[in-house]
C-alpha positions as CSV (number, residue, x, y, z in Angstrom):
1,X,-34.9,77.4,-100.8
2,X,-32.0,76.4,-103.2
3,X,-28.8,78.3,-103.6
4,X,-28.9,80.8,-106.5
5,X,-26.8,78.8,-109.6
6,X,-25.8,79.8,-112.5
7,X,-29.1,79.9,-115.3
8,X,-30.2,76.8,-117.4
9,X,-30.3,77.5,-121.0
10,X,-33.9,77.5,-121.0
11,X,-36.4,79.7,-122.6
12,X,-37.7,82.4,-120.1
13,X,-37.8,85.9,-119.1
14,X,-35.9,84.9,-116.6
15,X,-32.8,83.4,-118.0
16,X,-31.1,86.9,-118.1
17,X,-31.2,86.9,-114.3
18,X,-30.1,84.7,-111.6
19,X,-33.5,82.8,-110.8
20,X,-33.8,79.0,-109.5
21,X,-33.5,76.4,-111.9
22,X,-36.9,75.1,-110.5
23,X,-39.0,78.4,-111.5
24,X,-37.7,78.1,-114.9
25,X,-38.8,74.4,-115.7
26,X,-42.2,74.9,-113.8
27,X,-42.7,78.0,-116.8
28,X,-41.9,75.6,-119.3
29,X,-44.2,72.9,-118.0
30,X,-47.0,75.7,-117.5
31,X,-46.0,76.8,-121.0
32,X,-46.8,73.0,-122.4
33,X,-49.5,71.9,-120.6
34,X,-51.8,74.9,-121.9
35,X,-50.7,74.2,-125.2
36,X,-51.4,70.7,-124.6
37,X,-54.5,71.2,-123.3
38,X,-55.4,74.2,-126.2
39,X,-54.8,71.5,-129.2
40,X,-56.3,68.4,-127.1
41,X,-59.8,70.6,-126.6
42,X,-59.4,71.3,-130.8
43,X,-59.0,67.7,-131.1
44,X,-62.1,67.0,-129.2
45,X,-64.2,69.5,-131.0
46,X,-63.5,68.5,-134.0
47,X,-63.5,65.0,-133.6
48,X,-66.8,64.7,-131.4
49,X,-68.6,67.8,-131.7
50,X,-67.5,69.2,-135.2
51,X,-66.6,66.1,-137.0
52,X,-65.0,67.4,-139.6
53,X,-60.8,67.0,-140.3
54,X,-58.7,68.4,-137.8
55,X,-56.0,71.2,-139.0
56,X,-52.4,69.6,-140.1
57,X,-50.9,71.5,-136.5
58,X,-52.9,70.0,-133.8
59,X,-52.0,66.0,-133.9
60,X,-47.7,66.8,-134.5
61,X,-48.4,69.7,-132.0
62,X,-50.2,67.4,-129.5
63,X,-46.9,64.6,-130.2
64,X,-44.5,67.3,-129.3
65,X,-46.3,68.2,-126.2
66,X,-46.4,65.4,-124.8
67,X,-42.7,64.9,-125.4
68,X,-42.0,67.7,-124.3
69,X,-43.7,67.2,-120.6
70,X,-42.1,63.6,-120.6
71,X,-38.5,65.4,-121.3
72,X,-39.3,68.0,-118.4
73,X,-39.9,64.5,-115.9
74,X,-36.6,63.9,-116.5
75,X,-35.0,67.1,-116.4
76,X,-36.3,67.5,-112.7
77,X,-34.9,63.7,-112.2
78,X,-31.8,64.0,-113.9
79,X,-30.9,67.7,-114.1
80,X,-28.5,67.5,-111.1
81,X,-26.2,65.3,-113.3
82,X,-24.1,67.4,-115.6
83,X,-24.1,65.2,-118.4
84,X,-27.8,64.4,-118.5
85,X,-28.8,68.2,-117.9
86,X,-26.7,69.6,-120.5
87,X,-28.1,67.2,-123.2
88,X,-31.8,67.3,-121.9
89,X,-32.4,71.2,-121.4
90,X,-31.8,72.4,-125.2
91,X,-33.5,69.2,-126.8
92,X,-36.4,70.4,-124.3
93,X,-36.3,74.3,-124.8
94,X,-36.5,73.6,-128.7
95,X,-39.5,71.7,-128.6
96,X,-41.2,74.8,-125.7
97,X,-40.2,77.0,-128.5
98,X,-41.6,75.0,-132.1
99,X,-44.8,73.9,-129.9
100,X,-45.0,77.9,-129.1
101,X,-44.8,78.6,-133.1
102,X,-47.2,76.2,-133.8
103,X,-49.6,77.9,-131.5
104,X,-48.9,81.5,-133.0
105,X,-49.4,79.7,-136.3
106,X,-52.7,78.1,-135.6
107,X,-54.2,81.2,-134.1
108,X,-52.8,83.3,-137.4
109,X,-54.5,81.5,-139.7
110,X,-57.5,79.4,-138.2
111,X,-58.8,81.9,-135.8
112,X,-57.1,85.3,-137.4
113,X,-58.3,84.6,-140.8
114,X,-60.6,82.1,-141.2
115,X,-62.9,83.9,-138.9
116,X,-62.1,87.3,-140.4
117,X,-62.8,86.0,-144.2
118,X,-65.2,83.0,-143.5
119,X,-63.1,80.5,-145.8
120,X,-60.4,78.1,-145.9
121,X,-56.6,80.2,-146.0
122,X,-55.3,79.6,-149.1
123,X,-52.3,77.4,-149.0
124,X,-49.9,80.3,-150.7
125,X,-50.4,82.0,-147.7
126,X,-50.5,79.5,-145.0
127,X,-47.0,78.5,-146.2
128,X,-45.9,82.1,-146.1
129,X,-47.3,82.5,-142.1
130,X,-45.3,79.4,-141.2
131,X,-42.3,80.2,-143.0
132,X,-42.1,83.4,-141.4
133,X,-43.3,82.1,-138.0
134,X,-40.6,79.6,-138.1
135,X,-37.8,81.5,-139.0
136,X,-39.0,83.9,-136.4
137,X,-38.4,81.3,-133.6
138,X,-35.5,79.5,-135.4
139,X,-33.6,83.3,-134.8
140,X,-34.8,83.8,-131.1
141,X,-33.3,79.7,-130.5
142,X,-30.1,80.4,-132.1
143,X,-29.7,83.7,-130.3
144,X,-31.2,82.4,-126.8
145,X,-30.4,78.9,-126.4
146,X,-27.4,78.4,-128.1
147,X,-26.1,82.0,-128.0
148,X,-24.8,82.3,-131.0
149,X,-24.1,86.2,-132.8
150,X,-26.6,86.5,-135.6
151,X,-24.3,89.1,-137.4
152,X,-21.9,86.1,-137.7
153,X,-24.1,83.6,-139.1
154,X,-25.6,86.6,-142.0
155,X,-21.7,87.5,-142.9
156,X,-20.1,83.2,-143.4
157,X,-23.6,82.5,-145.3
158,X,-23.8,85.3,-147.5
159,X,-21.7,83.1,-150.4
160,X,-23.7,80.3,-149.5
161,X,-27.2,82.2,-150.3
162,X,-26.0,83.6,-153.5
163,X,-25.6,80.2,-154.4
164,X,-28.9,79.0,-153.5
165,X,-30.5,81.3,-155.0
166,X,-28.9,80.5,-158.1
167,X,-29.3,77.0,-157.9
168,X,-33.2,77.4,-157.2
169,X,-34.0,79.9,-160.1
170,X,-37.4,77.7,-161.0
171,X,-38.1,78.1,-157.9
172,X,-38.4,81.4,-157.1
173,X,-39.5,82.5,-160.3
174,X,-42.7,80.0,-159.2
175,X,-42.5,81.7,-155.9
176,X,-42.3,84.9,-156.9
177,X,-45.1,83.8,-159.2
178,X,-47.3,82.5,-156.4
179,X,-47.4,86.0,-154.6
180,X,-48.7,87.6,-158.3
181,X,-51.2,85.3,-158.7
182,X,-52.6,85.4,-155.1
183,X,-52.5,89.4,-155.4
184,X,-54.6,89.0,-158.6
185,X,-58.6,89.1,-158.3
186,X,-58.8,87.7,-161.3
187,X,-57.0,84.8,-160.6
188,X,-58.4,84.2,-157.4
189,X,-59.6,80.7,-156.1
190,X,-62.5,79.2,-157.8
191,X,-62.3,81.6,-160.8
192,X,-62.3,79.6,-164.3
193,X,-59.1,80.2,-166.5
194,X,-58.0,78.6,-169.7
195,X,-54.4,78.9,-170.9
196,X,-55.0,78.3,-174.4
197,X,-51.5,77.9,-176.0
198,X,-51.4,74.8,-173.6
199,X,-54.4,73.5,-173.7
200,X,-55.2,74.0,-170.4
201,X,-58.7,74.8,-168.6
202,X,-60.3,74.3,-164.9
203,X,-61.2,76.1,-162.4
204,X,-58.4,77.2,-159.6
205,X,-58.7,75.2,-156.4
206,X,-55.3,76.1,-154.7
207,X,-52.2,78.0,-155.3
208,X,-48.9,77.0,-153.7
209,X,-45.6,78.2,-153.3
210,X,-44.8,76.1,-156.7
211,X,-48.1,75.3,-158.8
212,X,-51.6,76.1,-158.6
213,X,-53.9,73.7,-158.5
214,X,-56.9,73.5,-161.4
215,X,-59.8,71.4,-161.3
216,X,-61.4,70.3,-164.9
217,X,-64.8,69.6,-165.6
218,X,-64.4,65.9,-165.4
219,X,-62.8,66.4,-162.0
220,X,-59.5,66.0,-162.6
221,X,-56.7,67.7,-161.2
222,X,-53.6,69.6,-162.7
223,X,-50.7,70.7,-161.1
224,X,-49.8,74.3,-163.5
225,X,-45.9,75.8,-162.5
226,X,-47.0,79.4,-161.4
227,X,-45.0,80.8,-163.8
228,X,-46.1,79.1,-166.6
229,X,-49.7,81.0,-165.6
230,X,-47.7,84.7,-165.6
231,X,-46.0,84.1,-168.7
232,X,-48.8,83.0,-170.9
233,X,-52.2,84.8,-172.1
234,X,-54.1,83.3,-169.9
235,X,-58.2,83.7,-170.6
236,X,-60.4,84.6,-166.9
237,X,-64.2,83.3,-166.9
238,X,-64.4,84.3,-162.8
239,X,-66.2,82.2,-160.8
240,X,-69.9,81.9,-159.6
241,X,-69.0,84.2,-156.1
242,X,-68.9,87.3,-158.4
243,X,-72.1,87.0,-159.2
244,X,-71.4,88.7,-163.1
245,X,-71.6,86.5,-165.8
246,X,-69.6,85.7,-168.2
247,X,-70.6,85.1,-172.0
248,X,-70.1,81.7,-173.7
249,X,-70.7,81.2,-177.4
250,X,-72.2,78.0,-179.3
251,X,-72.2,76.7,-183.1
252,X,-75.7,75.9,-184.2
253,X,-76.1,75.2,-187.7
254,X,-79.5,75.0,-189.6
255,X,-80.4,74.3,-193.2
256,X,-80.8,76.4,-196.1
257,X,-84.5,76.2,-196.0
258,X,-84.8,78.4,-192.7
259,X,-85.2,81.7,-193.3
260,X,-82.4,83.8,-191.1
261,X,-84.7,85.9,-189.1
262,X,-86.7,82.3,-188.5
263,X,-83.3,81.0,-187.5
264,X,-82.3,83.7,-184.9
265,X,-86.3,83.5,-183.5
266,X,-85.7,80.2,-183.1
267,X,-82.5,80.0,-181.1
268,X,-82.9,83.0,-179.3
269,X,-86.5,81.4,-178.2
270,X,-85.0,78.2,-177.0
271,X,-81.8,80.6,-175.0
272,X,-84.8,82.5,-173.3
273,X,-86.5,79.6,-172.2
274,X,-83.6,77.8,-170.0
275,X,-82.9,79.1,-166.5
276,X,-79.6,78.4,-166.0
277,X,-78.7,81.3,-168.9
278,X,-78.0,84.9,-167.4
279,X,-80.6,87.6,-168.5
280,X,-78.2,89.8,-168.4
281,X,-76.1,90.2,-171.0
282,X,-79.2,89.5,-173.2
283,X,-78.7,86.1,-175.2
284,X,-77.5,86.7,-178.9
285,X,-77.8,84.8,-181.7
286,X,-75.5,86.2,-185.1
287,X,-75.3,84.8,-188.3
288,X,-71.9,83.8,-189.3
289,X,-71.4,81.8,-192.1
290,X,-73.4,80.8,-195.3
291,X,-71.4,77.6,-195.2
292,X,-71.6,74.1,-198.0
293,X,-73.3,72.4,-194.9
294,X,-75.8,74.9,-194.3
295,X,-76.4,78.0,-192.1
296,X,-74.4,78.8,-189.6
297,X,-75.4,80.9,-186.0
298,X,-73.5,81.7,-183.2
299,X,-75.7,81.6,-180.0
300,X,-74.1,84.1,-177.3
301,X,-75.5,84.0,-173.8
302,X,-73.8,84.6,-169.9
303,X,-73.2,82.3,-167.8
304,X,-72.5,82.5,-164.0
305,X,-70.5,79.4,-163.5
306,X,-68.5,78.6,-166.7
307,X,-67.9,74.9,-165.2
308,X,-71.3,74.2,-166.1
309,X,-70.6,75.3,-170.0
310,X,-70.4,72.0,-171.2
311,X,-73.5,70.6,-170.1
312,X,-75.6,74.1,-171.0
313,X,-74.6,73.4,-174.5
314,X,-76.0,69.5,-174.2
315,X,-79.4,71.5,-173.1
316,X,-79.0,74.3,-176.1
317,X,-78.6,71.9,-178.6
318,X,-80.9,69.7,-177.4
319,X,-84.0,71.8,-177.2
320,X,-82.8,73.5,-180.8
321,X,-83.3,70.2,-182.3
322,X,-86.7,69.6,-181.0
323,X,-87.9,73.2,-181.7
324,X,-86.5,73.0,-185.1
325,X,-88.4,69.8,-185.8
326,X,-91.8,71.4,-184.1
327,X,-91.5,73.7,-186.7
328,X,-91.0,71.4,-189.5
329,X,-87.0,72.6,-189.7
330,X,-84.5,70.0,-191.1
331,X,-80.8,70.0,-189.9
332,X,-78.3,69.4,-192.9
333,X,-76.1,66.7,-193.8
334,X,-73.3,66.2,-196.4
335,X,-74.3,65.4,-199.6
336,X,-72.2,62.8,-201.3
337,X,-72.4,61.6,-205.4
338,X,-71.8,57.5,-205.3
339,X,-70.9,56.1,-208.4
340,X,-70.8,52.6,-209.0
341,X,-67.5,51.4,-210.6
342,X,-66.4,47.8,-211.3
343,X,-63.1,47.5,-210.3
344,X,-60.6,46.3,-212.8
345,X,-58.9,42.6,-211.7
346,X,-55.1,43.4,-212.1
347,X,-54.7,39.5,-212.8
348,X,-56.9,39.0,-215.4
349,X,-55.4,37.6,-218.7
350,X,-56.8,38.0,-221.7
351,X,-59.3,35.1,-223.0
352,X,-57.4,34.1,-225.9
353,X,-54.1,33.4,-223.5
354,X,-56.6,31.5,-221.5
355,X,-57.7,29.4,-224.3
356,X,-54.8,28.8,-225.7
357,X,-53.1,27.7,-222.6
358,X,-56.4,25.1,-221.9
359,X,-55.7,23.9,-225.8
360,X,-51.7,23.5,-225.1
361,X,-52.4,21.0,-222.4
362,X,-52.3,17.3,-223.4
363,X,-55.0,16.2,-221.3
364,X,-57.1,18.3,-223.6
365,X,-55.8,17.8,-226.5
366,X,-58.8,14.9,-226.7
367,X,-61.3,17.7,-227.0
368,X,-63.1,19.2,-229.6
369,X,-62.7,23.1,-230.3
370,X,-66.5,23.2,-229.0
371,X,-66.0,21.3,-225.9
372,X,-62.5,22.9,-224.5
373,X,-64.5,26.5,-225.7
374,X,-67.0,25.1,-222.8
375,X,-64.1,24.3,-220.5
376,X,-62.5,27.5,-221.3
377,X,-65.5,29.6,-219.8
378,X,-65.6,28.2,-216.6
379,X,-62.1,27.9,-216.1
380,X,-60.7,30.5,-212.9
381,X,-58.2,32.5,-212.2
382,X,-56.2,32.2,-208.9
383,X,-53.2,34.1,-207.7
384,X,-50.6,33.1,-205.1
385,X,-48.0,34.7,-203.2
386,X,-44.4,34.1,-202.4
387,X,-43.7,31.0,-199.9
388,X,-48.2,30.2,-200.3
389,X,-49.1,26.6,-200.4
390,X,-51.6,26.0,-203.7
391,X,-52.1,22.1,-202.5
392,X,-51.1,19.9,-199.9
393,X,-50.4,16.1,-199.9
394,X,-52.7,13.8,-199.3
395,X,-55.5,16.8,-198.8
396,X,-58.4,16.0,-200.6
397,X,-59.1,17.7,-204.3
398,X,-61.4,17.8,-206.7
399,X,-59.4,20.1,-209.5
400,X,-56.2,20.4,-211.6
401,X,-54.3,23.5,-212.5
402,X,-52.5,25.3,-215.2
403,X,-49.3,27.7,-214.5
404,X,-49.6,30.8,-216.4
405,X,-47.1,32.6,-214.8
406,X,-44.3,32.0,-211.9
407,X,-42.5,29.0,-210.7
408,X,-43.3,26.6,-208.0
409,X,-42.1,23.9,-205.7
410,X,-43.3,20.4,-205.6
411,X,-42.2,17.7,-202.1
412,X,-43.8,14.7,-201.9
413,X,-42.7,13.2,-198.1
414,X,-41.4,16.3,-197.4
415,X,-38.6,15.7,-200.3
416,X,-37.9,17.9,-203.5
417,X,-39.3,16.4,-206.2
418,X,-39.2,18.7,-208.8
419,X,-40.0,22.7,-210.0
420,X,-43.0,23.5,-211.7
421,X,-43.1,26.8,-214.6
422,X,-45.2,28.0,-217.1
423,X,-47.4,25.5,-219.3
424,X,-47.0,22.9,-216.8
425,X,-50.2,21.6,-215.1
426,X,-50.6,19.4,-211.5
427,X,-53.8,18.0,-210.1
428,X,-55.3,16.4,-213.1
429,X,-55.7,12.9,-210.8
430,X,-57.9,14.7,-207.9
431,X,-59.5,16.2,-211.1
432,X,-60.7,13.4,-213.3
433,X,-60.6,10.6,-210.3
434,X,-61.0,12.3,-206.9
435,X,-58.0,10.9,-204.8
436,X,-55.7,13.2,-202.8
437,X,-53.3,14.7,-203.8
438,X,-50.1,13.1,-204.5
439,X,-47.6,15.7,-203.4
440,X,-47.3,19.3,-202.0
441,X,-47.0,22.3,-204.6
442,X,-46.0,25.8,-203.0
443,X,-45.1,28.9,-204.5
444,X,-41.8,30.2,-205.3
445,X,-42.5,33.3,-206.4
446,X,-46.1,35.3,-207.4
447,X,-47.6,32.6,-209.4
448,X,-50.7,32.9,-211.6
449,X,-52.7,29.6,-211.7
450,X,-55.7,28.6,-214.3
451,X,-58.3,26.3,-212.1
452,X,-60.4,23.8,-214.0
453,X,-62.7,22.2,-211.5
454,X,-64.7,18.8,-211.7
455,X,-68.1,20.8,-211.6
456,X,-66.6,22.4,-215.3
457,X,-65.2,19.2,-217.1
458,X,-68.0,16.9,-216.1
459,X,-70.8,18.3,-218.3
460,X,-68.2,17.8,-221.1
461,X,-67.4,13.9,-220.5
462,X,-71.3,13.5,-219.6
463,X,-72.2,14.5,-223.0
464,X,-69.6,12.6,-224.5
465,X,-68.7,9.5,-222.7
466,X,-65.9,8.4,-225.1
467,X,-63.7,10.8,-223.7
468,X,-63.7,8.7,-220.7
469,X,-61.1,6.5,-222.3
470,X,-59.1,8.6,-224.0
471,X,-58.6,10.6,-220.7
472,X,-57.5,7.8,-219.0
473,X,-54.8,6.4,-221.3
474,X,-53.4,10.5,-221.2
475,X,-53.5,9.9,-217.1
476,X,-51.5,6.3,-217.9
477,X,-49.1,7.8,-219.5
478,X,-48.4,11.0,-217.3
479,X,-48.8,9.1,-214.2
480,X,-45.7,6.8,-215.8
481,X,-43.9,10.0,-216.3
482,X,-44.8,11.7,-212.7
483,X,-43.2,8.2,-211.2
484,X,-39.9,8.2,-213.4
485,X,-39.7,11.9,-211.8
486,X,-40.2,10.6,-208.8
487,X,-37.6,7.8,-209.1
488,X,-35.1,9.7,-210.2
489,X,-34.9,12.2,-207.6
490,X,-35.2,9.3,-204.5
491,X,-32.0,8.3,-206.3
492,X,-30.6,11.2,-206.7
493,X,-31.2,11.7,-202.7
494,X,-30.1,8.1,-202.1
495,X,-27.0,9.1,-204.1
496,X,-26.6,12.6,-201.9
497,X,-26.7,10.2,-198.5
498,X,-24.2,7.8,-199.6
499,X,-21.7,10.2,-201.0
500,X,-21.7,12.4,-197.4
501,X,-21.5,8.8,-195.3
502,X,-18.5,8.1,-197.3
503,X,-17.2,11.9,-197.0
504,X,-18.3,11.5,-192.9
505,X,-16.1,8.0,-193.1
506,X,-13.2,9.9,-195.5
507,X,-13.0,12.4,-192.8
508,X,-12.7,10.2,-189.9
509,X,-10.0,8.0,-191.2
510,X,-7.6,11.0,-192.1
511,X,-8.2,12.5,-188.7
512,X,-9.8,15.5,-189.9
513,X,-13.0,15.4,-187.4
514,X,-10.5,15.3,-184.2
């Protein structure tokens, strides 16, 4: 036998008295090797024998065991030194004590109430146990282990709480929320709510501390602030445990030929005829509206599990269509007066500007007043837009054009040769010969173009062959002109290049490029 000392700071009934060290860690290793052995047989049975998921205590509780028991190894082997024991025996006489909550908590709420209700705790709750659980043992630590006054420690953190509290309004309030909604039957898990000035429905799978959970019918999860659910109407459809159902309405609309009594007969026949509709209350069917569409009925029956609404109306409507065609029923549709309309071309001229601008042109001037009449009728309209290309060089063409209206830009090798406006005409090579075009013509502006294709001036020089050489002394003679334009403005560029090399050369000799 050992030499009373002075107690460890360990957790026992015995630490008020002068025991032996050695009694007080063999409690402690008694202490964690049942609860050791308590979680390892839960993590057996429901591993091996259960198979289903084992409770969120028993693998950290298991962890801390274990460390626990490896801690007390080396409090027996190291406890004789001072600095080793003092550091050693509180770390180990805080885990004793959280492995000890976590064992009161488990036995709460798995065996307490899971066996006394028959369902999963709800996680509102389960927070609350361990909360209070925790701060249960976090007081008998503070007072036991590290002997410290608990009056003290409520009067310096009275300040501190208040601000908190302040700081964590949301949070409460949710909190606070939490314990309403828990406390409310109608609001209970698996009940179907709807929160209709947010658009929200499901059914309630969980309520925490700070939202509760809902589950939609397409299985997707939202996570609604309790407080949001206290401070708005919120709509309760229960849930299939209560075993009353509720009542769900549908629109069913039938046409004008269907008597109203025929209507209701019909819909109230096809309600009575599906199992999954309560028959109690009695199914309904009122008429509501004589609508333009047709007549509409409002089809009122309960419903057990209001999760299932969605796909009781596919089966309502369904078998209504089907009953209504049986009995030779048609369903309305909207009614619409078509009436055709040629639209109006907002580019159109008038034919006498048309004419007169095919008779202006010297190329025609050959013509008769019969033969550019003939011309003049198969002659179209085309309409391009700011920065459009009408032809490019060298593409190939087969047609000439007028300019009624706009302005447009004509490059030949990519060089400015010239503007094109109103009267003027381009093409009339690709038109009476068939080569490419000579140069590029793009618009400057919206430009309003008169098209006279080869398919509209060859019936005229087939009847009349004579034209032949009158057309082609005209071509001589604007080709000659189309070249002088030409020549001018490669001298005009020639004259541009050499009067900025002599500026370039200018610069350079009076040192105003260094």
């Amino acid at each position: 036998m050992t030499e009373p000392s002075a107690p460890s700071a360990g957790f026992s009934p015995e630490l008020l008295l002068p025991v032996d060290v050695d009694v007080i860690l063999l409690n402690k290793v008694i202490i964690l090797a049942v609860i050791f052995l308590i979680f390892a047989g839960i993590f057996l049975y429901r591993r091996l024998v259960a198979r289903k998921e084992l409770p969120r205590l028993v693998t950290p509780t298991l962890t801390l065991s274990l460390l626990g028991l490896l801690l007390l190894f080396f409090e027996f082997q190291l406890g004789s030194l001072p600095r080793y024991g003092t550091i050693i025996a509180p770390v180990q006489n805080l885990i004793v004590l959280l492995c000890l909550a976590n064992l009161v908590i488990y036995f709460v709420m798995e065996v307490g109430i899971r066996l006394r209700t028959g369902k999963e705790p709800p996680t509102f709750l389960r927070d609350i146990v361990t909360m209070v659980v925790y701060v249960l043992f976090a007081l008998i630590s503070l007072r036991v282990i590290f002997h410290i006054e608990l009056s003290s420690i409520i009067t310096t953190t009275t300040v501190l709480t208040a601000a908190i509290a302040f700081a964590m309004q949301a949070a409460l309030a949710n909190a606070v929320s939490g314990f309403s909604i828990q406390n409310d039957t109608l609001l209970k898990r698996g009940s179907w709510i709807e929160v209709r000035d947010r658009n929200i429905a499901g059914r309630i799978v969980n309520v925490g501390f700070r939202y509760t959970t809902l589950e939609n019918i397409e299985g997707h999860l939202f996570l609604v602030p309790n407080s949001l659910l206290i401070q708005n109407p919120v709509t309760s459809y229960g849930s299939p445990d209560d075993g009353e159902p509720r009542v769900a309405t549908l629109t069913v609309t039938l046409g004008y030929e269907v008597p109203p009594e025929a209507g209701r007969s019909l819909i109230l026949g096809v309600l009575a005829a599906i199992p999954d509709i309560a028959r109690t209350p009695a199914p309904q069917a009122w008429l509501v509206s004589l609508a333009e569409l047709g007549v509409v009925y409002q089809a009122r029956f309960g419903l057990r599990d209001m999760g299932r609404k969605e796909s009781i109306a596919d089966t309502v409507l369904t078998q209504v269509w089907y009953a209504a065609q049986r009995a030779g029923h048609s369903f309305p549709y909207p009614h619409r007066t078509v009436t055709a309309a040629r639209p109006r071309d907002p580019f159109a001229f008038p034919p006498d500007e048309v004419a007169a601008a095919v008779t202006g042109c010297d190329l025609f001037a050959v013509l008769d007043e019969a033969e550019r009449s003939a011309l003049v009728s198969q002659t179209l309209l085309r309409v391009y837009g700011p920065g459009e290309t009408v032809v490019r060089q060298k593409e190939e063409g087969n047609s000439l054009f007028i300019v009624m209206k706009g302005e447009l830009l004509v490059t030949a090798d990519k060089v400015v040769v010239g503007t094109l406006g109103a009267g003027e005409l381009f093409g009339e090579r690709s038109l009476l010969t068939g080569e490419p075009r000579g140069a590029t013509v793009t618009a400057r502006d919206e430009v309003r173009l008169l098209e006279i294709s080869a398919a509209a001036i060859g019936p005229v020089i087939r009847d009349n062959p004579a034209l032949m050489e009158q057309l082609s002394e005209v071509l001589a003679h604007r080709e000659e002109a189309n070249r002088e334009s030409f020549r001018h403005a490669a001298a005009s560029r020639k004259d541009r290049t050499r009067k900025e090399e002599y500026l370039v050369k200018l610069r350079r000799f009076f040192g105003f490029d260094e």
